[in-house]
C-alpha positions in Angstrom: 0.0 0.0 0.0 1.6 3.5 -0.9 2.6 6.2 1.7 -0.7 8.1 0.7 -3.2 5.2 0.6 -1.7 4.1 4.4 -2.7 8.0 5.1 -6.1 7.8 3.7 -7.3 4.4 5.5 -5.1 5.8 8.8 -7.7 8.9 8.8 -10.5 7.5 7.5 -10.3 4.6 10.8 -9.7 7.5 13.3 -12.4 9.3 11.9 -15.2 6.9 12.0 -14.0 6.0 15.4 -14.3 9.5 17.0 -17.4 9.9 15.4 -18.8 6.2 17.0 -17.1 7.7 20.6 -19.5 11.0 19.5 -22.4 9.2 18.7 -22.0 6.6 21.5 -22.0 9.5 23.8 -24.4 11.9 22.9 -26.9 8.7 22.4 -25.7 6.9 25.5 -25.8 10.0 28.4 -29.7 11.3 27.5 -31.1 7.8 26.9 -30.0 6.3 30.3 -30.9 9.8 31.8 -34.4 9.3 30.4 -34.7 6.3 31.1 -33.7 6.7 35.0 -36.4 9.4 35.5 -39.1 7.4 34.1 -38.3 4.6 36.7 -38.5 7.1 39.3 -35.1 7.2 40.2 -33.9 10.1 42.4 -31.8 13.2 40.7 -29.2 12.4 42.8 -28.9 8.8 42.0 -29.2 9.6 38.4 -26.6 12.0 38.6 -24.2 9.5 40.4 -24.6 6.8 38.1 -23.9 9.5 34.9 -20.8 10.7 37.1 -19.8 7.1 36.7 -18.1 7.6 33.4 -15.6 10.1 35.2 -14.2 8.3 37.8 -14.0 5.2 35.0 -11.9 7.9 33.2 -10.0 8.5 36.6 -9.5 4.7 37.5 -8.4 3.2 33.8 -7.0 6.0 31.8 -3.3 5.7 33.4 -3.2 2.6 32.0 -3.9 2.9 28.7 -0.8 3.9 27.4 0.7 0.7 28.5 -2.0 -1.4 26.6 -1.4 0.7 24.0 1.9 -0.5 24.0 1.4 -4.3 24.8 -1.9 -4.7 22.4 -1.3 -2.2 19.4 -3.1 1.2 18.9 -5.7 -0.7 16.4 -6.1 -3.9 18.1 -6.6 -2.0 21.4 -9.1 0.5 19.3 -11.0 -2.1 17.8 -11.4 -4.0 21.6 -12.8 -0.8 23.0 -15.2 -0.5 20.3 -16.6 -3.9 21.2 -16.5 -3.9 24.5 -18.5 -0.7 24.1 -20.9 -2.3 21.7 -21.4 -5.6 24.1 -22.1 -2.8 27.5 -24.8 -1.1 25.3 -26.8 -4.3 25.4 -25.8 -5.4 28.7 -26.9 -2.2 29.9 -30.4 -3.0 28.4 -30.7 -6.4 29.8 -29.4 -5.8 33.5 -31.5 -7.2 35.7 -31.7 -4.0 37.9 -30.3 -0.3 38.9 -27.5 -1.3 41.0 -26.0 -3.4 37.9 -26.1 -0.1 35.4 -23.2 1.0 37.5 -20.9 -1.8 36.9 -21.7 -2.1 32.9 -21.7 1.4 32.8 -18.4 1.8 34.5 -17.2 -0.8 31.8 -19.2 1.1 28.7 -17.5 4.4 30.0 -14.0 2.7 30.2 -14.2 1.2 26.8 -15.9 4.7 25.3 -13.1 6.4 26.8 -10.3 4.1 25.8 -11.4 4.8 22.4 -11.0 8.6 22.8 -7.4 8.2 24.4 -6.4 6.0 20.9 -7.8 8.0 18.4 -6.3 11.2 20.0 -2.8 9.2 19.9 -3.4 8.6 16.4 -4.4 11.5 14.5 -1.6 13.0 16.3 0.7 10.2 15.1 -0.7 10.8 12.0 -0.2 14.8 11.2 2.8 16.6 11.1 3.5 20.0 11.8 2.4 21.2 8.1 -1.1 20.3 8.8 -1.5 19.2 12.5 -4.1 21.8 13.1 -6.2 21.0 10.1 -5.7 17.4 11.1 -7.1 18.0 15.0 -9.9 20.2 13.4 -11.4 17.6 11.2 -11.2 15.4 14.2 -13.1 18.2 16.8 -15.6 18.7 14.0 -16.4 15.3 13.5 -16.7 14.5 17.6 -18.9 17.6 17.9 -21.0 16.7 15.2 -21.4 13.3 16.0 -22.3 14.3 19.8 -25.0 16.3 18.5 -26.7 13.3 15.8 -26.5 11.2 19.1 -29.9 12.9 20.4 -31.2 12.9 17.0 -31.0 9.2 16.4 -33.0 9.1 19.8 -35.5 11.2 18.1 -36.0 8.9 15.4 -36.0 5.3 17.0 -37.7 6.8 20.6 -36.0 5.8 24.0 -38.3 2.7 24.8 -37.3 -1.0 24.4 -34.5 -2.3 23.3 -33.9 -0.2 19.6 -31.8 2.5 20.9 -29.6 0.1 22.6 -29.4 -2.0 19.6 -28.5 1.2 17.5 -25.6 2.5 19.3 -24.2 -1.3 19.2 -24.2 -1.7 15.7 -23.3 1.8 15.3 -20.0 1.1 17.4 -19.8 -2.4 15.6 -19.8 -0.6 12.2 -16.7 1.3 13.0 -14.7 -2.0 13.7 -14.5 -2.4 9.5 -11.8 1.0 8.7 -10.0 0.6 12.2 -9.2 -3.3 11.5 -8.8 -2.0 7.9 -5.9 0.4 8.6 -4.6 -2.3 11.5 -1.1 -2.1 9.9 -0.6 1.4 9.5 -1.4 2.0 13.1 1.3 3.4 15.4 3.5 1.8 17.9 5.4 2.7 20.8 7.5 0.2 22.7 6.9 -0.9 26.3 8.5 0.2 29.1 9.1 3.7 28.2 10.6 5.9 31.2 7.5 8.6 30.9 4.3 8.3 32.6 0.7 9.8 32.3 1.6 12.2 35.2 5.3 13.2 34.2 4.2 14.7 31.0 1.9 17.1 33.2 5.1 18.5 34.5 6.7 19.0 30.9 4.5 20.9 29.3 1.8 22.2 31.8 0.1 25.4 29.8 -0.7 22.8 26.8 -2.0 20.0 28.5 -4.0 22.2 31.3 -5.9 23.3 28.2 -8.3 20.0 28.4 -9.1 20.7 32.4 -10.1 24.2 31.2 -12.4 23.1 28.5 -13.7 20.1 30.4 -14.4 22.4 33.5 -16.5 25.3 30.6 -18.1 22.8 28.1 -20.3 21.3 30.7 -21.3 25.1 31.9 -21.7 26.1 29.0 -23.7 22.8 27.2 -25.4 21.9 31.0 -26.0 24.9 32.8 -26.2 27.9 30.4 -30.0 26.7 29.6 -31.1 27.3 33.3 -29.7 30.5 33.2 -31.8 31.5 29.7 -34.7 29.9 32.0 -34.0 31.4 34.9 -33.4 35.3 32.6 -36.9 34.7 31.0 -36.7 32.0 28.5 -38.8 29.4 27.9 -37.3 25.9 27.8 -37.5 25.3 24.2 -35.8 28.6 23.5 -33.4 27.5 26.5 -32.5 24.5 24.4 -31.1 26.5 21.6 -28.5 28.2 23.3 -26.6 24.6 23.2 -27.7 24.2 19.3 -25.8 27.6 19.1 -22.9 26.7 20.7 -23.0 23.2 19.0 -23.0 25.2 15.4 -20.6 27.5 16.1 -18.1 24.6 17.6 -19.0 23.4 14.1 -18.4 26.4 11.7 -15.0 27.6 13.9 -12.7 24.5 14.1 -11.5 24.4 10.8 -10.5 27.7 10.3 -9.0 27.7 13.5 -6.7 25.0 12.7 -5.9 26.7 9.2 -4.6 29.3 11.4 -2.9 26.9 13.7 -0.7 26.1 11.2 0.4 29.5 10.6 0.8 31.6 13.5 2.1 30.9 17.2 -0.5 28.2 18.6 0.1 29.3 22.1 -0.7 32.7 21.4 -3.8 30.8 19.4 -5.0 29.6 22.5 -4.7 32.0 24.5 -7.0 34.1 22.4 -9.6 31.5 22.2 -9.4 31.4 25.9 -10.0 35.1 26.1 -13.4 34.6 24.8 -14.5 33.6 27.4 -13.8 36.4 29.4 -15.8 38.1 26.7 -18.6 36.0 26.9 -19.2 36.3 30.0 -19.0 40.1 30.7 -21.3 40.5 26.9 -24.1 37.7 28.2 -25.6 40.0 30.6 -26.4 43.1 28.1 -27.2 41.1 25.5 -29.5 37.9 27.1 -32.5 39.6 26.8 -32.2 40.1 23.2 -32.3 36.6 21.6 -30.7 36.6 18.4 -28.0 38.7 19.9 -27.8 35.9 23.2 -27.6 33.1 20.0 -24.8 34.8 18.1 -23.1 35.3 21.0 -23.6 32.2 21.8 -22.7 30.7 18.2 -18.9 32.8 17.9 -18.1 32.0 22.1 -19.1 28.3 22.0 -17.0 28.2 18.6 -14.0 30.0 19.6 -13.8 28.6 23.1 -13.4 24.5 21.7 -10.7 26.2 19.9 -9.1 25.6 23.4 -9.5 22.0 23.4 -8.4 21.8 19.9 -5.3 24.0 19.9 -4.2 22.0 23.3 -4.0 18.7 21.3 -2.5 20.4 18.3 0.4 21.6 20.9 0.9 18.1 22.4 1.1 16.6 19.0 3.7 19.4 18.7 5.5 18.9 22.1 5.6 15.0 22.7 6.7 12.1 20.1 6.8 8.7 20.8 6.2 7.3 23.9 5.7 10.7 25.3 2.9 11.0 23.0 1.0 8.1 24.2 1.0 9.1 27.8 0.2 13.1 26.9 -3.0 12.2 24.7 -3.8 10.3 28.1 -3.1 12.5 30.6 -5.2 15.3 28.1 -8.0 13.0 28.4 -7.7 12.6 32.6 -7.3 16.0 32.8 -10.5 16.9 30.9 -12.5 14.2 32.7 -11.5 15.9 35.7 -12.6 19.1 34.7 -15.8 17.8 33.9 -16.4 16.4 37.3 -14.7 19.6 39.0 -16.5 22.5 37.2 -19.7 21.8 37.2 -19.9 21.9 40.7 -18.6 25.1 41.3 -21.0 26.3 38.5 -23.7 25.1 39.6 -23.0 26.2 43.0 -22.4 29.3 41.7 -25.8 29.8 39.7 -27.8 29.3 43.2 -25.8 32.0 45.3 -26.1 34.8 43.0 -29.0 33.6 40.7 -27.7 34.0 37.9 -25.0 35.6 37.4 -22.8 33.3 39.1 -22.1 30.9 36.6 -21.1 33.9 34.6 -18.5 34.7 37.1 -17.2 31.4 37.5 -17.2 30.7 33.5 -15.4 34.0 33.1 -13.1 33.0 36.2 -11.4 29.9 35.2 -11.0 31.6 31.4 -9.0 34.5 33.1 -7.6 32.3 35.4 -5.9 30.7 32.6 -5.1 33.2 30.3 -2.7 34.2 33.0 -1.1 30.9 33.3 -1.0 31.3 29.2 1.2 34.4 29.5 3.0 34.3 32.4 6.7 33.6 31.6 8.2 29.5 32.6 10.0 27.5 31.5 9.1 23.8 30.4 10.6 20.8 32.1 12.9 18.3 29.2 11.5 15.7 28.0 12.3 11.6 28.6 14.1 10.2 26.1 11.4 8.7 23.8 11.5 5.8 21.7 9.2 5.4 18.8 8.7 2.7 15.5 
């Protein structure tokens, strides 16, 4: 197979995998929501079993460099995506509540695993002429992919055993390119010196990029509604301000990775992370004017994945090898984290000045880190790395 050809089927497996992990996800988090709340089940036992996917990201992503390592990037790629596929039954046919946490906690793993690989991959995969097109294409395609999730649900309805069946054969259907392209995956050899929390230390700004958008994206996607609600909105206009920021997530990544390949991406970021420091001091003049609130909305929630996005482009940048493996996992930790972090303080927030407070804390943790972005350090040396 030529150079180009191994190129094409490389990008075309990682591709269809991100967009399973989006559609597994944005099927997978409303349905068993739903489905909780028509049993009855108690918010706050709903909410712990949906926090179960974090600390499954907590517990196994350390790991999966090393079975990266022992298994291949394909062959451990194409395990997750089954033993994804298998959970979405299993989840169906457990006998009762208190077994959704296990399967879940094994659906997460597996959804998660998938991210870590396909991360490793297209990083693998770019170079530095085009790494920022590369990551674009691949934040486009999870975003858009998040948002069909729902849509399928939409369709097929969120009774029985259809949905289930969906996102199975939906995961399944992504095993064909990624066992495709098995040869042209990337290796790394085990035993490398590095680790998923000494690559923190060597390039810090980059990688706490993922924390930042991990701790935003679920205020933003999550929380941003109940303040439209709680400023005057309806709930069906409420709903829009995430298909705004879903759009404009859309429309913004590829020309932000056009210009990631041509100007200094830390500088990049740190002006995508400025937004939301803009956002947040705009949102109050402009909420109660809705198509102002909605392309507000649209240019912040497009700018501000540019965060996520220009953090993996600069680890692709930074780490090679080895290294490589264990920064696309720590990127991944370190968002989970912020997922489980933020939204608490948000949400606090929101209730003790009602409602401005999750303004102040969005706007907070943007500013917080802009600082950290220009504040002069110096980066600790790389490991030796190894790489085939």
């Amino acid at each position: 197979m030529s150079a180009d050809r191994e190129r094409r089927a490389s990008l075309f497996a990682i591709l269809t995998a991100c967009v399973a992990y989006g559609l597994g996800m944005g099927l997978t988090l409303p349905l068993l929501a739903l489905i909780l709340e028509r049993k009855g089940v108690p918010g706050s036992i709903n909410g712990l079993n949906l926090a179960t996917g974090g600390f499954a990201a907590l517990a196994i992503t350390p790991f999966i460099p090393r079975w990266i390592a022992r298994f291949g990037a394909a062959q451990y790629l194409a395990a997750s995506l089954a033993v994804a596929a298998g959970a979405m039954i299993a989840i169906y046919e457990a006998p009762s509540l208190w077994v959704w946490f296990p399967v879940r906690f094994v659906l997460s793993s597996a959804l998660n695993g998938l991210f870590v690989v396909s991360e490793f991959w297209i990083n693998r995969l770019a170079d530095e002429t085009n790494r920022g097109r590369y990551v674009a294409v691949y934040s486009i395609c999870i975003a858009g992919s998040f948002g069909i999730g729902p849509g399928v649900l939409k369709i097929i309805g969120t009774h029985g055993i259809a949905p289930f069946a969906a996102g199975s054969c939906l995961l399944l259907l992504a095993l064909i390119p990624v066992l495709a392209a098995r040869r042209t995956a990337p290796r790394i050899e085990e035993g490398h010196a590095s680790t998923v929390f000494s690559v923190i230390h060597a390039a810090p700004a980059a990688l706490a990029a993922s924390f930042v958008f991990g701790a935003i994206d679920a205020g933003m996607t999550g929380l941003f509604p109940v303040y439209a609600v709680r400023s005057g909105y309806t709930e069906a206009n409420a709903a829009l301000a995430v298909t705004a920021i879903a759009l404009g997530s859309i429309a913004f990544q590829y020309p932000l990775g056009w210009l990631a390949d041509r100007m200094n991406r830390r500088h990049l970021l740190a002006l995508c992370a400025s937004t939301g420091i803009v956002g947040t001091l705009l949102t109050p003049f402009v909420v109660h004017t809705p198509p102002l609130m909605y392309l507000l909305l649209f240019v912040w929630g497009g700018l501000i994945l540019g965060v996520y996005s220009i953090g993996l482009t600069l680890i692709g940048e930074r780490f090679k090898g080895a290294e490589l493996a264990n920064a696309n996992a720590a990127f991944v930790l370190l968002y989970c984290m912020g997922l489980l972090v933020g939204p608490s303080a948000e949400g606090a927030a929101l209730d003790i000045w009602n409602p401005n407070g999750l303004l102040v804390v969005l706007g907070a943790i943007c500013a917080g880190y802009v600082v950290f972005l220009i504040a002069p350090r110096q980066e600790a040396p790389l490991t030796s790395h190894r790489e085939k």
